[in-house]
N, C-alpha and C positions, 0 to 999 in steps of 0.2 A: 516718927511717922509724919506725913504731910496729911495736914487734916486740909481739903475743900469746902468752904460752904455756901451754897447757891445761892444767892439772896430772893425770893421769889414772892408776889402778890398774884396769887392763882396760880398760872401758869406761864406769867409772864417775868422771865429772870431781870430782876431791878441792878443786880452787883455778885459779884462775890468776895469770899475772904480767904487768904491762903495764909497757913504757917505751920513751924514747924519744918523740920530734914526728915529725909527718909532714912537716912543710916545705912542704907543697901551699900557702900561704900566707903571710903576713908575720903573727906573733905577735898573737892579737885579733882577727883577719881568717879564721884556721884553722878552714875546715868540718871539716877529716876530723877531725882534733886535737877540737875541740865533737863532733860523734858520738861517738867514741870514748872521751873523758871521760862523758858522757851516759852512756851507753851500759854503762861501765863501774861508775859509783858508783850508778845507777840497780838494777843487780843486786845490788851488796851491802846495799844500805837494803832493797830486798825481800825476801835471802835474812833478815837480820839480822828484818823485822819478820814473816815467817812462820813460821822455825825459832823465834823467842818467844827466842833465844840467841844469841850473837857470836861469830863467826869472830874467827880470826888476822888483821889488818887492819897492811899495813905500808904506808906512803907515801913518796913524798919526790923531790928533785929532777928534773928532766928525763922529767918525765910518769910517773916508777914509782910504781905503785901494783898490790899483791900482796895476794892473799885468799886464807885456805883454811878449806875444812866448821872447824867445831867437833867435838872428838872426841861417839862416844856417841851420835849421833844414831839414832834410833828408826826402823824400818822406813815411815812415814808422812812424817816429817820428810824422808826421804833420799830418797824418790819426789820433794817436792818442790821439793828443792833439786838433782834433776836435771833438772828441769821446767825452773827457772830461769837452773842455767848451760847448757843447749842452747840454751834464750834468746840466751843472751850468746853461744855458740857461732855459732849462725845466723845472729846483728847481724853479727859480723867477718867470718863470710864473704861477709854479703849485702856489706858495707864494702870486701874486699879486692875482691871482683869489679867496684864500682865504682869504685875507688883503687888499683888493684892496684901503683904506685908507691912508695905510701904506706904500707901496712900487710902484714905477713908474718906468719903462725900459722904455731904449731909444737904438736905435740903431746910434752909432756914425760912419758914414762911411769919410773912411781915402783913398786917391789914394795919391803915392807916398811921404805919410808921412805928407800931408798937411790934417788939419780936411776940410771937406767938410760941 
């Protein structure tokens, strides 16, 4: 299963975390796994080429891969880097709704840096 998790301070998405396969498939063959990568590195190359600056960008085995804002960002920038991860918010649930097998969101809520 591909677990999502929102990174959130109120209602304002800071990052997310993705890992884990969906298994809907044999390795290569994976729709949900291809959307969800899409879907996923697709947000960070947008947020990356409109914030003009780079997030926190962590990768690595069995599908994880974790983004978070870059500090400092300006009142314009952070309108549209919420623009973007609701994007990515709406993709996973349009995703869960039709995979619901396969993919699980969680919202992780963060006050001053500590998970909650």
């Amino acid at each position: 299963m591909i677990k999502v998790q929102l990174v959130k301070t109120g209602n304002t998405i800071e990052g997310f975390q993705i890992s884990g396969h969906a298994g809907y498939a044999e390795h290569g063959q994976d729709i949900v796994c291809a959307a969800a990568s899409f879907l996923a590195i697709t947000v960070v190359n947008s947020l990356e080429l409109q914030l003009g600056s780079e997030g926190t960008v962590k990768g690595g085995e069995d599908g994880y891969l974790s983004y978070r804002l870059p500090e400092g960002l300006n009142p314009k920038q952070q309108e549209t880097a919420q623009i973007i991860l609701r994007t990515l918010e709406t993709g996973f649930q349009n995703l869960r709704e039709e995979y619901p097998k396969y993919i699980s969101i969680q919202n992780l809520r963060i006050k001053g840096g500590a998970s909650k």
